[in-house]
C-alpha positions in Angstrom: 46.1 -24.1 15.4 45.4 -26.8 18.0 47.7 -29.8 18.5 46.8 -32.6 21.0 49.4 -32.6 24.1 50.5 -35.9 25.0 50.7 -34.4 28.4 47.0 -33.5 28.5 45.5 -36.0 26.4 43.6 -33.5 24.4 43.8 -30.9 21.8 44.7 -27.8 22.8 44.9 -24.2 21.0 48.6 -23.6 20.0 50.3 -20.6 21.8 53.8 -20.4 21.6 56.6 -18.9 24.4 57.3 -16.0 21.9 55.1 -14.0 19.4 55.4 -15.6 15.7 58.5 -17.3 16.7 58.4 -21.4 17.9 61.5 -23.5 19.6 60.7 -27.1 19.0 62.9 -30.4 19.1 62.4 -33.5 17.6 64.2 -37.0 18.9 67.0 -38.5 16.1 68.0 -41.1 14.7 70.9 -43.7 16.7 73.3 -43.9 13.5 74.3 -47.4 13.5 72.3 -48.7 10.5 69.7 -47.0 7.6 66.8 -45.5 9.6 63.9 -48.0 9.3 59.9 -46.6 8.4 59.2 -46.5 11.8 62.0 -43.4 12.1 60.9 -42.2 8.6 57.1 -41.6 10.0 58.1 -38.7 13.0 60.9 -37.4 10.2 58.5 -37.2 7.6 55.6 -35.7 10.2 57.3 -33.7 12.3 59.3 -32.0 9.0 55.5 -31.2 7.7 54.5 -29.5 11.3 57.3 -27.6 10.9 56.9 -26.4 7.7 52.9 -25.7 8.3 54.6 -23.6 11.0 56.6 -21.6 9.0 53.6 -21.3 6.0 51.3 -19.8 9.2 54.0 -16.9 9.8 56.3 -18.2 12.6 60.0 -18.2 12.3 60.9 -22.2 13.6 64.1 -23.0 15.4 64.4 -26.6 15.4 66.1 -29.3 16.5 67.2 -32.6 15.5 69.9 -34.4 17.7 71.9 -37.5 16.5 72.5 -40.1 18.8 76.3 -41.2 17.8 77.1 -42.7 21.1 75.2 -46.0 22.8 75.6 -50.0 23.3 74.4 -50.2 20.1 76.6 -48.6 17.8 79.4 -49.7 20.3 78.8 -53.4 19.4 78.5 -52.9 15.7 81.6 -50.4 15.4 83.7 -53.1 17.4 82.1 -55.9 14.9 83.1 -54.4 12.0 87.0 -53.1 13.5 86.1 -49.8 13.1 85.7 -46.2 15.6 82.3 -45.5 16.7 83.1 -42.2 15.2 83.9 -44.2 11.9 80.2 -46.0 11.9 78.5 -42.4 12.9 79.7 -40.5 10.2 79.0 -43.1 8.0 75.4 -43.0 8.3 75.0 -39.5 9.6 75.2 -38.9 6.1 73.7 -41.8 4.8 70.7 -40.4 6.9 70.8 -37.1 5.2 70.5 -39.1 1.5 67.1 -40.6 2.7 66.2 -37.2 4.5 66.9 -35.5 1.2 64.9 -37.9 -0.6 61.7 -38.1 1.2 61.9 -34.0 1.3 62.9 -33.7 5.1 64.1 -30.7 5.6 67.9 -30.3 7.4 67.1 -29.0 11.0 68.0 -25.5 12.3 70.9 -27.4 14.2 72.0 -31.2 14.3 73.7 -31.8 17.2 75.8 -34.7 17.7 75.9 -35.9 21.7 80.0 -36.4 21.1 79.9 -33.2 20.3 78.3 -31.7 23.3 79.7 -33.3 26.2 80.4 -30.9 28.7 76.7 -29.6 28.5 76.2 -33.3 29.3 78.4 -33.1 32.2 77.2 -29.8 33.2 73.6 -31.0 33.4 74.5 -34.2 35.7 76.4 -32.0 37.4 74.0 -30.0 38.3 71.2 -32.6 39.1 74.0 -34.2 41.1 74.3 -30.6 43.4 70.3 -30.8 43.0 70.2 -34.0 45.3 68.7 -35.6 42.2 71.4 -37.7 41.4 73.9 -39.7 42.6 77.7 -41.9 42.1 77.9 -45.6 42.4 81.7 -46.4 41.4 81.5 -44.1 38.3 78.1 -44.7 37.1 76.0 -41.9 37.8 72.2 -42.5 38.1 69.4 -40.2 38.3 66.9 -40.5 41.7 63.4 -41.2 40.0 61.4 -41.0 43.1 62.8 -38.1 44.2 61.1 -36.2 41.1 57.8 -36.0 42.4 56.1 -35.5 39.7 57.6 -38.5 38.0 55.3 -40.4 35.5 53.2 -37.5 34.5 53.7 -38.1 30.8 53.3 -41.5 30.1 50.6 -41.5 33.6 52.4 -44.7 34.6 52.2 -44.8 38.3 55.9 -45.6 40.1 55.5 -48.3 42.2 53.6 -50.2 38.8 56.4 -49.2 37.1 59.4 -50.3 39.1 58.1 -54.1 38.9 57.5 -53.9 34.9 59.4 -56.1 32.4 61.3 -53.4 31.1 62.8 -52.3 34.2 67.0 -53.5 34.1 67.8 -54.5 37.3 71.0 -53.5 39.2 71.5 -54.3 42.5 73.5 -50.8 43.1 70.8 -48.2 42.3 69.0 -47.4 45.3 65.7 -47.6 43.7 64.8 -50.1 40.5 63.4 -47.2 38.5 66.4 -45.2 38.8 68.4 -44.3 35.5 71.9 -43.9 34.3 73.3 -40.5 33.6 76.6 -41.0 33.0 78.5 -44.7 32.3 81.3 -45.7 33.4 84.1 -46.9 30.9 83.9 -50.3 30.0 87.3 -52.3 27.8 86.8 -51.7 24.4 84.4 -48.2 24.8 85.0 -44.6 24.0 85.0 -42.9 26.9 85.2 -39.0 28.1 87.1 -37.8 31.6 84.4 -36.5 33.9 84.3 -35.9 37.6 83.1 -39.6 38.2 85.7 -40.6 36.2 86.2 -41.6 32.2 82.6 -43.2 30.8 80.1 -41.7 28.6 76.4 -40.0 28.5 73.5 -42.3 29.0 70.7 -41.8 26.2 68.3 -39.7 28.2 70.9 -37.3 29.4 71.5 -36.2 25.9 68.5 -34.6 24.5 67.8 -32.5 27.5 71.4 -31.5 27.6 71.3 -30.1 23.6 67.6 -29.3 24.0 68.6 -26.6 26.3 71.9 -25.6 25.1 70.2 -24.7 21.9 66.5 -23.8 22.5 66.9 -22.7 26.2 65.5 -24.2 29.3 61.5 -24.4 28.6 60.6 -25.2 24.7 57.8 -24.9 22.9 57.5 -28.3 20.8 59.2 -32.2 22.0 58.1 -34.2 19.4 58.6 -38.2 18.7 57.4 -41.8 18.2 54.8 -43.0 20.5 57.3 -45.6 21.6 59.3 -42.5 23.3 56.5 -41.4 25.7 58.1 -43.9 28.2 60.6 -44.4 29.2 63.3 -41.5 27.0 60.4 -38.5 27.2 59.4 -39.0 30.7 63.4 -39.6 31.4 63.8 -35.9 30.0 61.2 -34.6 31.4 62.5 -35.9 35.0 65.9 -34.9 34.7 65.4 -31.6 33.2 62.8 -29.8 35.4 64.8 -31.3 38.5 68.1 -29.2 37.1 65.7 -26.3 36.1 62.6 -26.0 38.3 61.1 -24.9 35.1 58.7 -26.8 32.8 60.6 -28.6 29.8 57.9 -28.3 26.7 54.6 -27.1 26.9 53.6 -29.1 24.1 54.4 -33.2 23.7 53.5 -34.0 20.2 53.6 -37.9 19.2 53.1 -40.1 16.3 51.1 -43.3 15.8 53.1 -46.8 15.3 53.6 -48.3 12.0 52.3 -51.9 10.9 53.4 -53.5 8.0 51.1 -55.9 6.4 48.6 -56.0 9.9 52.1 -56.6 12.5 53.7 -54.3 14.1 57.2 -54.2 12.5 60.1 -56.5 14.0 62.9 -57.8 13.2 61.8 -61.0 15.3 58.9 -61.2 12.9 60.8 -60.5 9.7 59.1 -57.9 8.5 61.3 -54.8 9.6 62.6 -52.6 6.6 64.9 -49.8 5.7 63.6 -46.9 3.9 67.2 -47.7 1.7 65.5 -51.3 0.9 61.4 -49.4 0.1 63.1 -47.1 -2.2 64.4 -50.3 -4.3 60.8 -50.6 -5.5 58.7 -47.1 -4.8 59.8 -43.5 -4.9 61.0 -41.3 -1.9 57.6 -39.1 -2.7 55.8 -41.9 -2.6 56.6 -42.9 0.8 56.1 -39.6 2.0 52.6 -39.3 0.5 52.0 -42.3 2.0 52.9 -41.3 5.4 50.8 -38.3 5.5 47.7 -39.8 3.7 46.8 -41.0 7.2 46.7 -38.8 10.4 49.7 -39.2 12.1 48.4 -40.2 15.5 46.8 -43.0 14.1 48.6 -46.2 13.3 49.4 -46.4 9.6 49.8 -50.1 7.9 52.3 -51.1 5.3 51.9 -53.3 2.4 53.0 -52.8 -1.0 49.2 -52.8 -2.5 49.0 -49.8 0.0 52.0 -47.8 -1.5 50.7 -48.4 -5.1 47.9 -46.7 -4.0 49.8 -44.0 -2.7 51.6 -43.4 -5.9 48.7 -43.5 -8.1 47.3 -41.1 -5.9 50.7 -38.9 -6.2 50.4 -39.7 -9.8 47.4 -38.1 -10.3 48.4 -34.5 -8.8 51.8 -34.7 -10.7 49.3 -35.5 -13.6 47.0 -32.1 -12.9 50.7 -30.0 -12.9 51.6 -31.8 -15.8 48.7 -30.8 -18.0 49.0 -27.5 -16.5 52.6 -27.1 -17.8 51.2 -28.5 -21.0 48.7 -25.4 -21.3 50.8 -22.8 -20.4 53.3 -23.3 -23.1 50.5 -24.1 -25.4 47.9 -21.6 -25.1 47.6 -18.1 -26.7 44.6 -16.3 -24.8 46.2 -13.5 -22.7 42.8 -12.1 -21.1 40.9 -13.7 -18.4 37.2 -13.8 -18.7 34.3 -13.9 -15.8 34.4 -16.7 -15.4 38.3 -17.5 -14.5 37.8 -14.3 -11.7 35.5 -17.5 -10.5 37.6 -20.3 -10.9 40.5 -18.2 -9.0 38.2 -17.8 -6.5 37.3 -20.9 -6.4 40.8 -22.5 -5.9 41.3 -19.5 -2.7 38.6 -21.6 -1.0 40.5 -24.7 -1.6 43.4 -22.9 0.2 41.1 -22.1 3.6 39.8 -25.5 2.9 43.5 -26.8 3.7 44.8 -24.5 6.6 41.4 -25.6 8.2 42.3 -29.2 8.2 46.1 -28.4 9.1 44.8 -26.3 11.5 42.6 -29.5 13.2 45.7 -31.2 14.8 47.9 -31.5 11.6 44.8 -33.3 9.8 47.3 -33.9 6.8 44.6 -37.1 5.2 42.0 -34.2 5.3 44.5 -31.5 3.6 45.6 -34.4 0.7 41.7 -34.4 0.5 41.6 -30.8 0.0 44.2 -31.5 -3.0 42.1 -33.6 -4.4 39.3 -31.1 -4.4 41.1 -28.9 -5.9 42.8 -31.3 -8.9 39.0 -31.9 -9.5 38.1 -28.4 -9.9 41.2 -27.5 -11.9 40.3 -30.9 -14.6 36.7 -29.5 -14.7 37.4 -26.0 -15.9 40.3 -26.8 -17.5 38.4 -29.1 -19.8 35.2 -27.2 -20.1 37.0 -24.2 -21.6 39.0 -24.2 -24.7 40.9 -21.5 -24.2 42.4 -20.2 -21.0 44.4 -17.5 -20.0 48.1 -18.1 -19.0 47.4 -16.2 -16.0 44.9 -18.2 -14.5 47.1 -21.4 -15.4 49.9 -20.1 -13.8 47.9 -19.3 -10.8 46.3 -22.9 -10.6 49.7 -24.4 -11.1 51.5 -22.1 -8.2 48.4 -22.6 -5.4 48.9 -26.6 -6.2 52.5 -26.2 -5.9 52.4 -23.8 -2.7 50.0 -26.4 -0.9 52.0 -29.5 -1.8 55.3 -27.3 -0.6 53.4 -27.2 3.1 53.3 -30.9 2.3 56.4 -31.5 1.1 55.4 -32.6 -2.1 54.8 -31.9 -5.8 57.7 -29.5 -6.2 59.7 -32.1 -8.6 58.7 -30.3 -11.9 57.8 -31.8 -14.7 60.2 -31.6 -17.3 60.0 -35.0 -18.6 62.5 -35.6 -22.0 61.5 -38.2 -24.9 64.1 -39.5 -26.9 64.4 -38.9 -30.1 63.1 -42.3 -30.8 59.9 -41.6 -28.8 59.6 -38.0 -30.3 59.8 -39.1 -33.8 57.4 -41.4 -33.2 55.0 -39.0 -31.5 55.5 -36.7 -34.9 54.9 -39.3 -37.1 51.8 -39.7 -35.3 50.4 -36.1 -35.4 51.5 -36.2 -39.4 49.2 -39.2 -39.5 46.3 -37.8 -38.3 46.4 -34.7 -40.0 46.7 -37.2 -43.3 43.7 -38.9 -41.7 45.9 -42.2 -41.7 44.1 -43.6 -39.2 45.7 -46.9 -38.9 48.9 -45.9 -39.1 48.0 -43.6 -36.1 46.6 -46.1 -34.5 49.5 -48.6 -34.6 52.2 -45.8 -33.6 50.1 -45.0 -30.6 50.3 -48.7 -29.8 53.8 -48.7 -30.4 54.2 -46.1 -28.0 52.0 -47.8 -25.7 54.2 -50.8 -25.7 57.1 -48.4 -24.7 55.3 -46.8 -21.5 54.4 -44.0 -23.5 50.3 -43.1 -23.0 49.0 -40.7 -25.1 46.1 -37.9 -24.7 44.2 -36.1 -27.6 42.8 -32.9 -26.1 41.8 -29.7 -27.9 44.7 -27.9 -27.1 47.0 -30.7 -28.4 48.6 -34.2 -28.1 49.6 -34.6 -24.0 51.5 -37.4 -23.6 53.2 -39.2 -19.6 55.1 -42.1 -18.8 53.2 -45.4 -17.2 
């Protein structure tokens, strides 16, 4: 597998620490709100990577933090006279509805920051011992020009950094591209004793502190937005190989920014949403299908003409599964012929077809292809032969199911339920034809029609779907 290294700016063949095992950590949400699409793009990617990992053989240890401690959820806890702790568990596990939802897998660990605070300390502390840090009336910042190798990610160069926009200035750090470790407490602030004194972890601090308490010191995988490169990744970078003297990932894996409508998405510009306020209107599958259908170093644009297309697309594989279903439970041939040895054959290529484009850099637009492909070949031989047997159903059904598993999709299975109303109807129908009643059968199907009911005459029988 090759996967291009942020670091490197190029692809590079995929060789972990250890043999058929991978460490990799992934940045997490702040919980102060519903996570926006702009989180749900890394979730929703860096969930699939991890799961391709685990399809190619490797056991995956991975990470996702929560960050339940900043200015942020500070502000809004003290707006709404509640704890920060209050606010964090609050949407900690609204986080893991729309995580369930769009098929995200829970991480091997989620560490909380709260939670791990004297591996924070630990870590300053020892950057602090290092000569890489240093205490300015509780505040403890981190000595960016000290780490000589500072900038290496993001290949910003120092000096051009330390007069950019973003840069906050504070007339007590010794140099303007210095960073805060540790905070000092401030009224109305939850706050930890420390040897500088009560305050709390800055935000880069905390993923290199759980990072290595629960991966070790060098990982194999740090994935994230593209907006992370500078300055949280390069932060962690900094900090980490200055307390270890040992690289911090050997592979920096990023994600393309999201557009909605042609913008970038803001709330300045009013066109910033929730994944809570998407799923009002589209499905939780459909967002995910959208979300891989492009490669996710490229940007991606949002509109809702773009998500139809995504779940007619989705529609159409759920459609393939459907009919599948449909003939297993309603075909008697028990032995394959020739010609399904071929057609099993057939659908194994489709398989090498799609580890070839997952292989490519996590090419998940060319492995939905590869679906496609394969949906195409299934329809073909599934309507050129009358009768088919089970086993080779079955066995179209469970690649399509395996592949869209890598994916995260197409495991909903489709057990759709009429009621009785709808069921009669459909009977009625059948009696119909069989009568040769052909107006009658005729206005029922356009009855059911009118209900959302479409209906399909095939050999084997009447299919029927929702629309």
């Amino acid at each position: 597998m090759k996967l291009y290294n942020t670091m490197t700016r190029k692809k590079e063949d995929f060789k972990p620490l250890e043999p058929n095992k991978v460490k990799m950590y992934s940045c997490g949400p702040t919980v102060y709100n519903y996570f926006h699409l702009g989180n749900a793009r890394p979730f929703i990617v860096f969930d699939t990577l991890r799961r391709y990992l685990s399809f190619t053989g490797y056991a995956v240890e991975f990470v996702q933090n929560f960050t339940d401690i900043d200015d942020k959820m500070i502000k809004r806890a003290n707006e709404e006279g509640i704890t920060v702790k209050e606010l964090a568990d609050r949407f900690i596990a609204e986080y893991f509805i729309d995580a369930k939802g769009l098929g995200i897998t829970e991480a091997t660990v989620h560490p909380k920051a709260t939670e791990n605070i004297d591996a924070i300390i630990e870590l300053i502390s020892k950057l602090e011992n290092n000569g890489f840090a240093y205490n300015v009336d509780g505040d403890v910042y981190f000595s960016a020009k000290k780490f000589k190798e500072y900038g290496k990610l993001s290949q910003h160069n120092l000096e051009d950094l330390a007069t950019g926009a973003r840069v906050n200035i504070d007339e007590r750090k010794i140099d303007p591209m210095d960073f805060a470790v540790w905070k000092a407490q401030k009224p109305n602030e939850p706050a930890w004793d420390s040897p500088w004194g009560k305050g709390r972890p800055g935000w880069h601090i905390e993923c290199s502190a759980m990072s290595m308490k629960y991966l070790g010191e060098t990982i194999d995988i740090h994935s994230g937005g593209q907006d992370l490169v500078f300055p949280h990744h390069e932060n962690e970078i900094a900090q980490s190989e200055a307390a270890t003297g040992k690289p911090f990932a050997n592979y920096w894996v990023h994600n393309g920014f999201i557009n909605v409508n042609n913008e970038k998405m803001s709330k300045s510009l009013g066109n910033f949403f929730t994944v809570r306020d998407i799923v009002k209107k589209f499905d939780y599958e459909v967002i995910r299908f959208f979300m891989l259908s492009a490669h996710y170093r490229s940007p991606i644009n949002f509109s809702d003409d773009l998500l139809e297309q995504a779940k007619s697309g989705l529609e159409r594989l759920y459609t393939c599964l459907e009919n599948l279903d449909y003939l297993i439970k309603n075909n008697s041939a028990s032995n394959p012929d020739s010609s399904e040895s071929n057609f099993e054959k057939a659908l194994l290529s489709y398989k090498d077809k799609f580890k070839s484009a997952m292989d490519d850099d996590l090419n998940t637009a060319d492995a939905i292809a590869v679906l496609f492909d394969m949906v195409r070949e299934i329809n073909t031989f599934v309507n050129s032969n009358n009768s088919i047997s089970v086993k080779s159903l079955e066995f179209a059904k469970s690649m399509l199911k395996e592949l869209g598993n890598v994916l995260g999709l197409l495991q909903r299975e489709g057990s759709q339920t009429l009621d009785q109303e709808v069921e009669e109807l459909i009977n009625q129908r059948q009696q119909a034809r069989k009568d040769k009643n052909w107006k009658l059968a005729d206005e029922i199907r356009d009855k059911l029609k009118s209900m959302g009911i479409a209906l399909e005459d095939t050999p084997q029988g009447v299919k029927w779907k929702q629309v």
